[in-house]
C-alpha positions in Angstrom: -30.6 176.2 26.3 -29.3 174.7 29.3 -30.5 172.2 31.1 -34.2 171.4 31.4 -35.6 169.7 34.7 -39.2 168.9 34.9 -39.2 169.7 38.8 -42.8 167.4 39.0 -43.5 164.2 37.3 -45.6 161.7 38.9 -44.7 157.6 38.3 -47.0 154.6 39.1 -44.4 151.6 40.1 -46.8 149.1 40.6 -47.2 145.7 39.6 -50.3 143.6 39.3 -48.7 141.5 41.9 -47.5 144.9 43.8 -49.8 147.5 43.4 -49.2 150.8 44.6 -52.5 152.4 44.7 -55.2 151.6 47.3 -58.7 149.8 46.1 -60.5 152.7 47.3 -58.8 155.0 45.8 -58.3 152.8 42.7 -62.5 152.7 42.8 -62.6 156.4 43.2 -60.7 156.6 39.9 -63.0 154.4 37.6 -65.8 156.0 39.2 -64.9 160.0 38.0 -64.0 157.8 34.5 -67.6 156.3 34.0 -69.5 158.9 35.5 -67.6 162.4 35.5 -67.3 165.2 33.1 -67.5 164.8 29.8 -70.1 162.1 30.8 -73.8 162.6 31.1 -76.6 161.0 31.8 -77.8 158.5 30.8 -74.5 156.8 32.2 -73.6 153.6 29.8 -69.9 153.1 31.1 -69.5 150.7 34.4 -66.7 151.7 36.7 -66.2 148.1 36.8 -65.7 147.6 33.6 -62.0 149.0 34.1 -61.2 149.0 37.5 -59.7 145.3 37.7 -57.5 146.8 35.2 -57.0 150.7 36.3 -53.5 150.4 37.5 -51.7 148.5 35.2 -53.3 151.2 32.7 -51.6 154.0 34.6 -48.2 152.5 35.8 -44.9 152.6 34.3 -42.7 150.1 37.0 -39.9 150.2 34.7 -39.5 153.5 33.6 -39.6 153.9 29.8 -42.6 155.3 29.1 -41.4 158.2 32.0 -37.8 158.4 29.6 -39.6 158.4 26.2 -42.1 161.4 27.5 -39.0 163.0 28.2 -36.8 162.4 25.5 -40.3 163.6 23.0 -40.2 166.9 24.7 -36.6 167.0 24.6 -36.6 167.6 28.6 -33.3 166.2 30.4 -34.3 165.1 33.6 -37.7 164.3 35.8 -38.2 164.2 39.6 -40.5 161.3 40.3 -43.0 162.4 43.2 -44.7 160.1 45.6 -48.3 160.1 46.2 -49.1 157.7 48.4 -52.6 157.6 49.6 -52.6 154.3 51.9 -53.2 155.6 55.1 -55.9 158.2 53.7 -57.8 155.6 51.6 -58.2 152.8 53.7 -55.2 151.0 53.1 -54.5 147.2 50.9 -51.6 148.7 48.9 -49.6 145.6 47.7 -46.1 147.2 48.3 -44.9 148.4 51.5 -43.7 151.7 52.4 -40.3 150.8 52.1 -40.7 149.3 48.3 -42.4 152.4 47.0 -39.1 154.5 48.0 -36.7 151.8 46.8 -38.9 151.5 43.6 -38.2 155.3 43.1 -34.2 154.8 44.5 -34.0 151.9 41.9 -35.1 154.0 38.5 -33.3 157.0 39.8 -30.1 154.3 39.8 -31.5 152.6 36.0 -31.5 156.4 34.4 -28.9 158.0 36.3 -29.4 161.6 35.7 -32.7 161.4 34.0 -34.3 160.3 37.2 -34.3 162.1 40.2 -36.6 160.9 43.4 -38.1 162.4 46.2 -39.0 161.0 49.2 -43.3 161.0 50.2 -44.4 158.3 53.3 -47.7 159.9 54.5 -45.9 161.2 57.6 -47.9 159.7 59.6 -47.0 155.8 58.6 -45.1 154.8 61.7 -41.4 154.4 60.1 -41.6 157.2 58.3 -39.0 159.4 59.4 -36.4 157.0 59.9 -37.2 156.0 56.4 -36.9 159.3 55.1 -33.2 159.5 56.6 -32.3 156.1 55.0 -33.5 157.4 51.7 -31.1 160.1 52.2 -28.3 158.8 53.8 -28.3 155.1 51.6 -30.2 156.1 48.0 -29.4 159.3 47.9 -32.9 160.8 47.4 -32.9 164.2 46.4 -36.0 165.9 48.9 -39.3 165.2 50.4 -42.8 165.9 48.9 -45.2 166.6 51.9 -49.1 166.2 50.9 -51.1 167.7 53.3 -54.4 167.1 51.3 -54.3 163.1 52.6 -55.4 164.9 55.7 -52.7 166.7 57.9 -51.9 170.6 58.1 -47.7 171.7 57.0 -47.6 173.3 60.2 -48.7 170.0 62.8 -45.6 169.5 65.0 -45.6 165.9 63.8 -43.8 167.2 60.6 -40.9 169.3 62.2 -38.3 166.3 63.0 -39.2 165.7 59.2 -38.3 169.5 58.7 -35.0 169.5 60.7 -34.0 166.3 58.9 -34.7 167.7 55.4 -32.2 170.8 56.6 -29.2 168.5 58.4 -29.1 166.7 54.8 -29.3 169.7 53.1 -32.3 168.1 51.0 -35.5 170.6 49.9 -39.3 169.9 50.7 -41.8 170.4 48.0 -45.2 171.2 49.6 -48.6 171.0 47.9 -51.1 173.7 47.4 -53.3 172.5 44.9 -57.3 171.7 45.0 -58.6 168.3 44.2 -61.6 167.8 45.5 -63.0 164.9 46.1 -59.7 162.7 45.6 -58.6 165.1 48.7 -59.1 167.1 51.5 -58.7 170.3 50.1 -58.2 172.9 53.2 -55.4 171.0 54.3 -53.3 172.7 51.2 -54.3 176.1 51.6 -51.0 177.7 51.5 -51.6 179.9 53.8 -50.2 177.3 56.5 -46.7 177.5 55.0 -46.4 180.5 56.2 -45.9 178.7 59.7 -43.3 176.4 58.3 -40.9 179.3 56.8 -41.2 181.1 60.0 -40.6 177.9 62.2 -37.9 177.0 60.2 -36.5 180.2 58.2 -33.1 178.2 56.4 -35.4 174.9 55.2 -35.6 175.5 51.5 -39.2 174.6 50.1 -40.6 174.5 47.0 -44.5 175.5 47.1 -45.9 173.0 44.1 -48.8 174.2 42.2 -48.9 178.2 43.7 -52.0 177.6 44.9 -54.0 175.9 41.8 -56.8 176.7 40.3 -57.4 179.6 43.2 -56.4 182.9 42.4 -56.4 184.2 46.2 -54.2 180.5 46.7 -52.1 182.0 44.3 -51.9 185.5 45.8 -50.4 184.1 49.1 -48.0 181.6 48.2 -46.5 184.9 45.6 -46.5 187.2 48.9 -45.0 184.5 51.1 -42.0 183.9 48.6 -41.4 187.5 48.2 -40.1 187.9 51.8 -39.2 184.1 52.6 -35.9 184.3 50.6 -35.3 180.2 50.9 -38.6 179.6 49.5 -39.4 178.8 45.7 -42.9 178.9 43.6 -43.1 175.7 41.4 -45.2 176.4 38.5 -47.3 173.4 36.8 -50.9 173.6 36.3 -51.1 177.4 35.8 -49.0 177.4 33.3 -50.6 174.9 30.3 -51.8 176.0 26.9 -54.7 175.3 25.9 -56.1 175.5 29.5 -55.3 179.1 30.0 -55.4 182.0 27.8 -51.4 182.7 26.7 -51.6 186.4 28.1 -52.5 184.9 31.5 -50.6 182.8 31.3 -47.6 185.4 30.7 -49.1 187.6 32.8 -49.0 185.4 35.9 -45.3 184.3 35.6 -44.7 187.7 35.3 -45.7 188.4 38.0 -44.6 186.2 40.4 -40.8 186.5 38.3 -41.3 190.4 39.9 -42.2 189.4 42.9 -39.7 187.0 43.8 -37.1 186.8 40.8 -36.9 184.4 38.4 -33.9 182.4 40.7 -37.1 181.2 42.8 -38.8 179.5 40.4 -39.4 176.1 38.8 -40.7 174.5 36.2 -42.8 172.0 36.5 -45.9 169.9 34.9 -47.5 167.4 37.1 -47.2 165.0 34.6 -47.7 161.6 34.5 -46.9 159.0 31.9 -47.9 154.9 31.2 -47.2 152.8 27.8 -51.0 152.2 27.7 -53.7 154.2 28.4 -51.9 157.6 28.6 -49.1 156.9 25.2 -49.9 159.6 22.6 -52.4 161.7 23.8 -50.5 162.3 26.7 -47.1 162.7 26.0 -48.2 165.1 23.0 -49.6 166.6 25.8 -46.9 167.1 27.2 -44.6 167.9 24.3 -46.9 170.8 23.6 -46.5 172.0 27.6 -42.7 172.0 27.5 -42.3 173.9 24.4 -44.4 176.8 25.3 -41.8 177.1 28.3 -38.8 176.8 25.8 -40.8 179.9 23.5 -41.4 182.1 26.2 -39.2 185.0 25.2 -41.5 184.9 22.3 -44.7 184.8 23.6 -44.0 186.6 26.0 -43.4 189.8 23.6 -46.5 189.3 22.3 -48.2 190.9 25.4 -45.0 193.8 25.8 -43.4 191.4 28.6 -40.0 190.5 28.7 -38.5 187.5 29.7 -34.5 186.6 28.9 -33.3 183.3 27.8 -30.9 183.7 31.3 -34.2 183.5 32.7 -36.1 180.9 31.3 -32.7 178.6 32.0 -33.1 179.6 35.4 -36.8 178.7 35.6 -36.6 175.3 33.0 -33.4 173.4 35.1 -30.8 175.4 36.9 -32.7 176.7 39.8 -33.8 172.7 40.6 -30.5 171.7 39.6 -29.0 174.3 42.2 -31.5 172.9 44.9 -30.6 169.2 44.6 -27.2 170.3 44.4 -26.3 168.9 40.6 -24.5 171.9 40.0 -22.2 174.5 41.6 -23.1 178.1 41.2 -21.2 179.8 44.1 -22.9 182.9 42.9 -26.4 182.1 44.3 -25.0 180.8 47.7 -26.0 182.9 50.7 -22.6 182.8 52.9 -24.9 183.1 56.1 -27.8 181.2 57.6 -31.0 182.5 59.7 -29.3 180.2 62.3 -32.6 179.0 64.4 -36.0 177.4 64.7 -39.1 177.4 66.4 -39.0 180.9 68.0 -42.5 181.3 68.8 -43.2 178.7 72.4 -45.1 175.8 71.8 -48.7 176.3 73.5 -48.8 174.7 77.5 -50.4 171.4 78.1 -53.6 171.3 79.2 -53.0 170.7 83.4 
């Protein structure tokens, strides 16, 4: 098997003394913990009880528990995606903007080629774009992750210098489309706004994480969107997870989308997240389990008179991400010519 890229894995770099997550959305966290499903009433856990504690149980500053997830699941490499929800969450983050990218710059430099990172300022921090081109230009970051659910539509004008700088350093954006209510706003990442950013900016390679999860309609458009907008690539994470699906659906929905767009335009991907406390076994079992049912899908996939190739599932696991961040040369996926523009349609007048 070739190379396998997990093209989504999330890392908490904070530090009791640095923390990266805002109280309020630290608070939010031990709230769905004491009083959430599989709770009921009557409610005996206190929120309180872990909250002093709820980041340090989640963070991995130094990388191992991220590596020994991966090496478990025998998965080469990891891009480490930002989520920072400062701005959306009332601020009182301990580190800075600029830490939580050179936190990111500094693992991808302690694993080289086990850890890639992306860049993800809530585009609206002041600083952010210049930051984004020093992340390029100085720590060779590998792409941006937008996250519209903090409270911002894909297609605001406030993103398209971030857009144009993403294509002069030839880096992708990944874009979410996911549904997490209440932790986010969730009409800002209905995919159907993408469909503004491909036409806007036709050559800008993006990645559409999640297709759309758990919506099937979501789904739908983000299939139809990368089966005529040939830069853009369906990442597939949560859909895709035994034991949460049924395995012919799960088949049957790759399928698909492999139809619709070829199996060059898509990723793999888990969403995963890892810490040497409260998420050790159970979660990188978790995990173990997720990559290997990606690893047997030739055979499953048989199993419901579908065919996928092993050329295909290398494709899908690692060389189609690797291709994108430009870790490998395959001259035989390069397209010789460009759209050449952006921004056709005018820009609505100001109001006189």
């Amino acid at each position: 098997m070739a190379q396998i890229i997990d093209n989504h894995v999330h890392l908490i770099p904070g530090t009791p003394e640095k923390t990266y997550e805002p109280p309020i959305y630290r608070w939010r966290q031990t709230y769905s913990w004491a009083y959430g499903r599989p709770n009921k009433p009557p409610y005996e856990r206190d929120p309180m009880d872990l909250y002093p504690r709820q980041e340090e149980r989640v963070a991995d500053p130094d990388g191992s528990a991220t590596v020994a997830a991966l090496d478990r699941a025998g998965v080469d490499a990891a891009v480490l995606i930002h989520a920072d929800f400062g701005p959306s969450h009332g601020g009182g983050e301990g580190m800075t903007m600029n830490e939580m990218h050179q936190s990111f710059s500094n693992l991808q430099a302690k694993y080289p080629g086990r850890l890639y990172a992306f860049a993800g300022p809530d585009v609206r921090r002041p600083g952010s774009l210049e930051l984004v081109e020093k992340a390029f230009r100085d720590w060779d970051t590998k792409g941006l992750k937008i996250f519209p659910e903090v409270g911002y539509f894909v297609n605001d004008p406030i993103l398209h210098p971030f857009y144009q700088k993403c294509m002069e350093y030839e880096k992708p954006i990944a874009i979410c489309t996911n549904f997490e209510s209440p932790f986010a706003r969730g009409r800002y990442n209905d995919p159907i706004y993408i469909t503004d950013v491909v036409a806007d900016f036709p050559d800008l390679e993006v990645i559409i994480f999640h297709c759309g999860n758990p919506f099937e309609h979501w789904f739908d458009v983000c299939v139809a969107m990368a089966h005529t907008a040939l830069n853009t690539y369906l990442e597939f994470d949560a859909w895709i997870h035994p034991g949460r699906w049924p395995e012919e659906e799960m088949v049957q929905r790759l399928a698909r989308a492999r139809d619709a767009v070829g199996a060059h335009r898509i990723t793999f991907g888990t969403d995963g997240q890892f810490a040497p406390t409260s998420w050790g076994e159970r979660r990188a079992q978790d995990y173990e389990e997720h990559v290997g049912w990606w690893k047997e899908l030739p055979k499953n996939a048989k199993k419901y008179g579908v065919q996928f190739s092993q050329e295909e599932v290398d494709l899908m696991m690692g060389l189609n991400l690797a291709r994108l961040l430009r870790l490998v040369d395959m001259p035989e996926y390069t397209k010789k010519r460009k759209y050449g523009w952006s921004i056709l349609m005018p820009r609505p007048n100001p109001t006189p």
